[in-house]
C-alpha positions in Angstrom: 0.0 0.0 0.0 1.2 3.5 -1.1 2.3 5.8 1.8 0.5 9.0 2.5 3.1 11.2 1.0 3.4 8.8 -2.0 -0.5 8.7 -3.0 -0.2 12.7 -2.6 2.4 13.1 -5.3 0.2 10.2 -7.7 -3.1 11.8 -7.3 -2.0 15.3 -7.3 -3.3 16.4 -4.3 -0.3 18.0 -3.0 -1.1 21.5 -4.5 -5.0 21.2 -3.7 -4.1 20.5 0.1 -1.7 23.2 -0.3 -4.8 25.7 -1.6 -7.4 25.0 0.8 -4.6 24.4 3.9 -3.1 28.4 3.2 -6.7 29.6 2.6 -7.9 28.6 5.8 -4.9 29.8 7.3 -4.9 33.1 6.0 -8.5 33.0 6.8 -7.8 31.8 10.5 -5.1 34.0 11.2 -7.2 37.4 10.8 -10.6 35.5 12.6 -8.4 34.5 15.8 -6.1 38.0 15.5 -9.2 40.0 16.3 -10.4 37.5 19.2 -6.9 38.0 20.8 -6.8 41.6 20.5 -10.1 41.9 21.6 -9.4 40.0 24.9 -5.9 42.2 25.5 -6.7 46.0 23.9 -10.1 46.7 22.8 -12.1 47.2 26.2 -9.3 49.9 27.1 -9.3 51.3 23.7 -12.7 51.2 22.0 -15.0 51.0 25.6 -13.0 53.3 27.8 -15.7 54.7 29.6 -16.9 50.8 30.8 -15.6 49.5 34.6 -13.3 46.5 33.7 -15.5 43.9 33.5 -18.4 45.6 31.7 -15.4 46.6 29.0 -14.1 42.9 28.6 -18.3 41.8 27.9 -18.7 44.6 25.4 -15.1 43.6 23.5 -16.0 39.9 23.7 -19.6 41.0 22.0 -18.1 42.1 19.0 -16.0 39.3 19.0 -19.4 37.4 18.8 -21.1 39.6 15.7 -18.6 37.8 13.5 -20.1 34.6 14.5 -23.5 35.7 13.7 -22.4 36.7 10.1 -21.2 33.6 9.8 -23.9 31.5 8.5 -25.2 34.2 6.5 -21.9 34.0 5.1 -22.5 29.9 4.6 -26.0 30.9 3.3 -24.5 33.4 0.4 -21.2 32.1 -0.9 -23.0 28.4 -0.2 -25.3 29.8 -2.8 -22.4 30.9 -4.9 -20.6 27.5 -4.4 -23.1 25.2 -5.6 -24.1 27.9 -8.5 -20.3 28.8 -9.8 -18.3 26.7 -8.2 -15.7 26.0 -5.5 -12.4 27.9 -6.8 -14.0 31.6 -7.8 -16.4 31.3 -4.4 -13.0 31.1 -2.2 -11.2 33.5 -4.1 -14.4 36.1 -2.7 -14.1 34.9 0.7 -10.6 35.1 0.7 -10.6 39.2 -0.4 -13.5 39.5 1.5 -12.1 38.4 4.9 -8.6 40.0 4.2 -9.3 43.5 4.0 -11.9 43.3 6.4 -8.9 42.7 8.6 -6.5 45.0 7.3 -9.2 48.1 8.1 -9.7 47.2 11.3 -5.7 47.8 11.8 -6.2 51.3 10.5 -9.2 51.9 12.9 -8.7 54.6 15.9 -9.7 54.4 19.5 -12.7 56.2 20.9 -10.8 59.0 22.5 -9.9 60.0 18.5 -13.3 59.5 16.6 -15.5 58.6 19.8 -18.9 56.3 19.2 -17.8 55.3 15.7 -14.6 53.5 16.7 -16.7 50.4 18.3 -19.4 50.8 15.6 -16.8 50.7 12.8 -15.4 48.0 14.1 -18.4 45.8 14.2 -19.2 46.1 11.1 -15.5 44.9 10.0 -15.9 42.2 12.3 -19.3 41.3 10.6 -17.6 41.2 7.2 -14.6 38.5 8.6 -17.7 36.6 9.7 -19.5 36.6 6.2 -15.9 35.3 5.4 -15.2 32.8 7.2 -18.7 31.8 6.7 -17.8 30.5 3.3 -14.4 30.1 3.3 -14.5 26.5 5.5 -17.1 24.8 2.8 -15.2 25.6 -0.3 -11.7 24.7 1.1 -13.1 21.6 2.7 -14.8 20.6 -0.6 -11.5 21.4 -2.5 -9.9 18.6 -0.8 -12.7 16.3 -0.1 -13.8 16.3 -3.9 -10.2 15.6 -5.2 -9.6 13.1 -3.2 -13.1 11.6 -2.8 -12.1 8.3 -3.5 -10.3 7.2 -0.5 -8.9 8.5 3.0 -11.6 11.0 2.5 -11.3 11.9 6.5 -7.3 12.7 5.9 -7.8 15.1 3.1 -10.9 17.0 4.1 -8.7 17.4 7.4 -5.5 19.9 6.4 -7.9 22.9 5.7 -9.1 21.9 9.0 -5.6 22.0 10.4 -5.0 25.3 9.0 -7.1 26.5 11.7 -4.0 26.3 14.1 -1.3 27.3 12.2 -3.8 30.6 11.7 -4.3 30.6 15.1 0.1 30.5 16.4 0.4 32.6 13.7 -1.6 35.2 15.4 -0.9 34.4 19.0 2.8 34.5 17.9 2.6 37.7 15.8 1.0 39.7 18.7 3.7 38.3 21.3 6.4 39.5 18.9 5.1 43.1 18.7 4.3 43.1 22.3 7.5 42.5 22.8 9.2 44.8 20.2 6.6 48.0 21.2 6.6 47.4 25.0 4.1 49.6 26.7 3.5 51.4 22.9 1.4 48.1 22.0 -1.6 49.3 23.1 -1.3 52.5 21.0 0.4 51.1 17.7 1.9 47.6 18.4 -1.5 45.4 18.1 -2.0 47.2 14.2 1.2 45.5 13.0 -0.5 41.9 12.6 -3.4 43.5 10.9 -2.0 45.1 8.5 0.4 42.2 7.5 -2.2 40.4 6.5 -2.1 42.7 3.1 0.7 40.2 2.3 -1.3 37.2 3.1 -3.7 38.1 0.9 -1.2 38.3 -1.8 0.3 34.9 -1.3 -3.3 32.9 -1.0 -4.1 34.4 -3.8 -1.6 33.4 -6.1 -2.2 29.7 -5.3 -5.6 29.6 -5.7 -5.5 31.3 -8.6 -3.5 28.0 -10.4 -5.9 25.4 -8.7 -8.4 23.4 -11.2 -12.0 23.3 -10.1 -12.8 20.2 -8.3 -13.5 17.0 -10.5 -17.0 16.3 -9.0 -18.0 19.3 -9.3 -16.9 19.5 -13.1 -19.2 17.0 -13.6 -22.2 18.8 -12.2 -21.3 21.7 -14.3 -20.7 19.2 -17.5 -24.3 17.5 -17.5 -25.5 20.8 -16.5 -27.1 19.7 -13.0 -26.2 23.1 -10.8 -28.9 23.7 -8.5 -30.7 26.9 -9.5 -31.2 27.4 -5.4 -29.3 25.2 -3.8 -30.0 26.6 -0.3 -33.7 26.1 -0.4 -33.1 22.7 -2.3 -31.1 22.0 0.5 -33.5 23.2 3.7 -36.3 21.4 1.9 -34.1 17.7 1.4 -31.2 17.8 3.8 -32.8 19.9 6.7 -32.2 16.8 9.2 -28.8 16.5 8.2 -28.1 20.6 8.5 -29.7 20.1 12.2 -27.3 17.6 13.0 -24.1 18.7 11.7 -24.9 22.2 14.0 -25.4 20.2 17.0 -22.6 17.9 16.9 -19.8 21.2 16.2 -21.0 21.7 19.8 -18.4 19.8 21.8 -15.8 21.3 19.6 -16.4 24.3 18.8 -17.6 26.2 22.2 -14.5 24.2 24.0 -12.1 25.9 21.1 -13.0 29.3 21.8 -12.8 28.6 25.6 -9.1 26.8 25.4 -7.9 30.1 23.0 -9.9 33.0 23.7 -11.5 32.8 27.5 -8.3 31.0 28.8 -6.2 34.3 28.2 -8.9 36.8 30.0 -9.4 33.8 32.9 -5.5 33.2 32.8 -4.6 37.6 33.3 -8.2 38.5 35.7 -8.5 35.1 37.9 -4.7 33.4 37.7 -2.9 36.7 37.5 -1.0 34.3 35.0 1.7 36.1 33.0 0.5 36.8 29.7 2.7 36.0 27.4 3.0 32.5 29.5 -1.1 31.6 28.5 0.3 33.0 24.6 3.1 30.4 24.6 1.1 27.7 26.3 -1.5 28.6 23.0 0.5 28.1 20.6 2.5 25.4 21.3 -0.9 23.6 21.1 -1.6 24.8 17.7 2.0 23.8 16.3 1.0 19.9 18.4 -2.9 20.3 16.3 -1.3 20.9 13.6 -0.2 17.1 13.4 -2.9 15.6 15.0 -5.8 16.8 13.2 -4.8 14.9 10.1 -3.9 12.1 12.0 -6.8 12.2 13.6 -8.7 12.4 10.3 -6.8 9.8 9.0 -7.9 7.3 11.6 -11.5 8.4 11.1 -11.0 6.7 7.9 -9.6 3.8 9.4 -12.3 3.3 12.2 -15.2 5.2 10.9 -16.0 8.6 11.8 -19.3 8.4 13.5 -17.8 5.8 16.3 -14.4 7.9 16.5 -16.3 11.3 16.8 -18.6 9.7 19.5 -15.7 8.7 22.0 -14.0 12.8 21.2 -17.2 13.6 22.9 -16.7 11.4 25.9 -12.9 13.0 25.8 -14.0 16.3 26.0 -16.2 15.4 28.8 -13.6 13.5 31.0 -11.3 16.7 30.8 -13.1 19.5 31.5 -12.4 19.3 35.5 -8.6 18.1 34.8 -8.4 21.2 32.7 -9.4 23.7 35.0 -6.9 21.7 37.8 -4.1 22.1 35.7 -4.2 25.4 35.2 -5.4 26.4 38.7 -1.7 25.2 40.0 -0.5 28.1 39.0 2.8 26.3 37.8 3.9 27.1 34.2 5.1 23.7 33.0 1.2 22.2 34.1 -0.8 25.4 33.0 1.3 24.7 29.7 0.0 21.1 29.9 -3.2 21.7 30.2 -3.9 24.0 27.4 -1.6 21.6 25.0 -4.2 18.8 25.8 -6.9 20.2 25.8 -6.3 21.7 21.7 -3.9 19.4 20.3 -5.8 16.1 22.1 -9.1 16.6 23.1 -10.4 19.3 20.3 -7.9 17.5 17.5 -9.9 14.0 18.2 -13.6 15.4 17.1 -12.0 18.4 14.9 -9.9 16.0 12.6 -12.9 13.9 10.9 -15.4 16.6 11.8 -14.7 17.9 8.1 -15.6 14.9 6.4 -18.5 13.9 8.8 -20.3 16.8 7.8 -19.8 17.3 3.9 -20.0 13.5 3.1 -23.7 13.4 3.8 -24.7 15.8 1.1 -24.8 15.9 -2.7 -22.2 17.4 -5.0 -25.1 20.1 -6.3 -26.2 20.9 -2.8 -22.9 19.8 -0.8 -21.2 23.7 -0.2 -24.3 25.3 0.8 -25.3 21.8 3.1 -21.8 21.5 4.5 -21.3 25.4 5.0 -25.0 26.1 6.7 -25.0 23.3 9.1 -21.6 23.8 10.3 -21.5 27.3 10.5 -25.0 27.3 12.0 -23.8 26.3 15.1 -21.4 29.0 15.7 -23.2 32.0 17.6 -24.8 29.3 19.6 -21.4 27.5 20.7 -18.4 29.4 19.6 -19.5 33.3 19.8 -21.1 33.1 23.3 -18.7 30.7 24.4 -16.5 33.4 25.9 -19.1 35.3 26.9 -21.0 33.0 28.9 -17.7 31.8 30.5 -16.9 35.3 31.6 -20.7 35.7 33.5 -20.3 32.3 35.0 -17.3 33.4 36.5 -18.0 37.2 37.8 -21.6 35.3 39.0 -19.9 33.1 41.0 -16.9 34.7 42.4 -13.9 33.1 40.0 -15.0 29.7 40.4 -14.2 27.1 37.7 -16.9 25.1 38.4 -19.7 26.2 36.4 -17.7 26.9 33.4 -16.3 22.8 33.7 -19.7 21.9 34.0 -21.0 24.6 30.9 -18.3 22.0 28.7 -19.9 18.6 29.9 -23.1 19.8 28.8 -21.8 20.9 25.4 -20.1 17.3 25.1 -23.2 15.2 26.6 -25.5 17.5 23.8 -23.2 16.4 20.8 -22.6 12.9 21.8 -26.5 12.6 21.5 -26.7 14.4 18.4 -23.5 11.9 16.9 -26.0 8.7 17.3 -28.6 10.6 15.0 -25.8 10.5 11.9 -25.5 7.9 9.7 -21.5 6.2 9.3 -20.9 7.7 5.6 -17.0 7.1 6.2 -17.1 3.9 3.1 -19.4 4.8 1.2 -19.0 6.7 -2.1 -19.6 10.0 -2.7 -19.2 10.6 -6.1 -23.1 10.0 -7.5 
C-alpha cells in the first residue's frame, strides 16, 4: 500500500491541500487576530468609559457579531458554491475576509473619533464573519472532492488544520510586537499583525488562482445539474442533516474558543497568570494540532468517523475538570500542559474527521451550501457566546471554575446525543 506522501504526489493532491490548507490559514489568522486583540486592547481602547468587567463583555460582544455573520456568510457564498463553483467562491471569501482585517488595523480608538470607533469595528468584524462563513465549505470541498475516493477523513482534514497554524500565527505575531513595542502596544503595536495580513492576501491568492476546479463538481457543471437554489433545495431535502451537523460542532467548537480565547482573559483576571505564559502555552498547542488533526482524520478513515467522533465527545467530557486543575496550579510547565491537551488532544480527536463527517452526507449540487450552513449554524450558539458565557459564570460566581467545567460537559453530553442521529458515511462513495 502506497504511503501518504506517496498517494499525494500520484493523485495530485499536493497542490489542492496546499490551496485550501493556506486559505484557511490566512483565513484563521485574521478571525483569531481580532479574538486575541479583543481580549488584550479593545475594552481599554474602544470602551474606555466601561468599569473593567463591563469593558471585557462589550469587546467579547463584538467578538461574537462575526459569529452571527457567519452562517449568513454559509448561506451566500453556499449559494455561490453550488451555483459557480468552488475555486471563484473562495477566491471572494478570501478578499473579502482580508481587507476586512486590514481596516480594522487602520481603525482609531474612541478618544480619537468617539462612538464610531466600536461601531466601525463591528461592522469589520461582521464582514470577517460573512468570510469565514464561506471560506470552510469551499476549502473543505476542495480537498474532499479531489480526493473523494479514498482516506476521505485525511484530506478533508488539512484545511481543518490550517485552523492552528492561523491561530500561532496570530498568537505568535501579537507576542512578537508586544514584545518589540513594549508599553507602545496598546497604542500602535497590536495594528502590525493586521496590516500584514495585506501580504497574506497576496500569497493565497496566487495559489488559488492556479488550482483546477474540483472534479465532482466539473461533472455537475458538464451535465448541467447546478442547483438553480441550492440553499432552499437543500433546507427542503437535507434539513435533518443541516440540524445535526450544527449540534454535533457543539463539543468542539464552544470548548475551542474557551481553550484560546477565555483562557487568556481567565488566565490575566482570575490566575494573575503572566500573559505571554497563557500565549506560549497557545501556541504550542496549535503547532502539536497541527499534526494531530490529520492524523486524527486519517484514523476516522480507518475506524469510521461516527464511532471515532462519539468517543471525542466522551474526551471532551472527562477533561473538563482536569483542565481547570491544571491550570489552577498556577505552575507554568502544568498550566502549559493543560492547554496543549486540551487543543492538540481533546479538540484535535472530534476536529480531525469533523470535516468529512459533515460534507460526506450531502450531494455534490447541494454539498457547499449543506456542508457550509449546518456547520457554521452552530457557531453563535457554541463558539461566539462561548466566551461570553464563560466570563458571566465566573463574575456570577466569584472566579470559580466550576460552572464553566460543567457549561463543557453539557456541550459534550449535547453532541454525543446528536452523533447517534448520523448515519456512518465514512465507506461509502460519494461521487453520485
Amino acid at each position: 500500500m502506497a504511503s501518504i506522501p506517496e498517494q499525494m504526489a500520484e493523485r495530485g493532491m499536493l497542490p489542492v491541500i496546499v490551496a485550501s490548507t493556506l486559505g484557511t490559514t490566512i483565513e484563521w489568522y485574521d478571525f483569531f487576530l481580532y479574538g486575541t486583540v479583543a481580549a488584550l486592547v479593545f475594552p481599554s481602547l474602544y470602551f474606555p468609559q466601561s468599569d473593567a468587567f463591563v469593558g471585557t463583555l462589550l469587546s467579547l460582544t463584538t467578538f461574537l457579531i462575526g459569529f452571527i455573520a457567519r452562517p449568513i456568510g454559509g448561506v451566500i457564498f453556499g449559494h455561490l458554491g453550488d451555483r459557480i463553483g468552488r475555486k471563484s467562491t473562495l477566491i471572494a471569501t478570501l478578499l473579502l475576509m482580508g481587507i476586512s482585517t486590514v481596516l480594522i488595523g487602520c481603525i482609531p480608538g474612541y478618544n480619537v473619533i468617539g462612538v464610531a470607533a466600536p461601531i466601525l469595528i463591528s461592522i469589520l468584524r461582521f464582514c470577517q464573519g460573512l468570510g469565514v462563513g464561506g471560506e470552510w465549505g469551499g476549502s473543505v470541498l476542495l480537498a474532499l472532492e479531489h480526493g473523494h475516493e479514498r482516506n476521505r477523513g485525511f484530506w478533508a482534514s488539512w484545511p481543518q488544520a490550517g485552523v492552528p497554524i492561523g491561530l500561532v500565527l496570530s498568537a505568535g505575531l501579537v507576542a512578537i510586537f508586544a514584545a518589540i513595542s513594549g508599553n507602545q502596544f496598546n497604542t500602535w503595536g497590536w495594528r502590525i499583525p493586521f496590516l500584514l495580513s495585506a501580504l497574506l492576501i497576496a500569497v493565497g491568492l496566487y495559489i488559488r488562482l492556479r488550482i483546477m476546479e474540483t472534479p465532482l463538481f466539473t461533472k455537475v457543471q458538464e451535465s448541467k445539474q447546478e442547483a438553480r437554489l441550492p440553499v432552499l433545495d437543500v433546507l427542503r431535502s437535507n434539513w435533518e442533516e443541516i440540524i445535526l451537523s450544527a449540534a454535533v460542532r457543539f463539543v468542539e467548537q464552544a470548548p475551542f474558543y474557551l481553550f484560546s480565547v477565555f483562557v487568556i482573559v481567565y488566565g490575566a483576571q482570575y490566575l494573575h497568570a503572566d500573559r505571554q505564559l497563557i500565549l506560549a502555552g497557545i501556541y504550542i498547542a496549535a503547532i502539536v494540532e497541527f499534526f494531530t488533526i490529520p492524523y486524527f482524520g486519517y484514523l476516522s478513515d480507518r475506524y469510521g468517523r461516527r464511532g471515532w467522533y462519539m468517543i471525542g465527545c466522551l474526551l471532551m467530557l472527562l477533561f473538563a475538570f482536569p483542565y481547570f486543575l491544571l491550570l489552577n496550579t498556577g505552575n507554568p510547565v502544568l498550566i502549559i500542559l493543560g492547554i496543549v491537551l486540551s487543543l492538540a488532544v481533546c479538540h484535535s480527536f472530534v476536529y480531525g474527521p469533523q470535516a468529512a463527517l459533515i460534507s460526506e452526507r450531502f450531494s455534490t449540487r447541494l454539498r457547499y451550501s449543506g456542508a457550509s450552513i449546518g456547520y457554521q449554524l452552530a457557531a453563535p450558539f457554541a463558539g461566539g457566546l462561548a466566551p461570553l458565557i464563560a466570563a458571566v459564570l465566573l463574575e456570577t460566581f466569584k472566579g470559580s471554575y466550576v460552572p464553566v467545567a460543567l457549561y463543557i460537559v453539557i456541550l459534550a453530553a449535547f453532541s454525543f446525543i446528536a452523533t447517534l442521529g448520523l448515519k456512518e458515511m465514512a465507506h461509502v462513495d460519494i461521487s453520485d
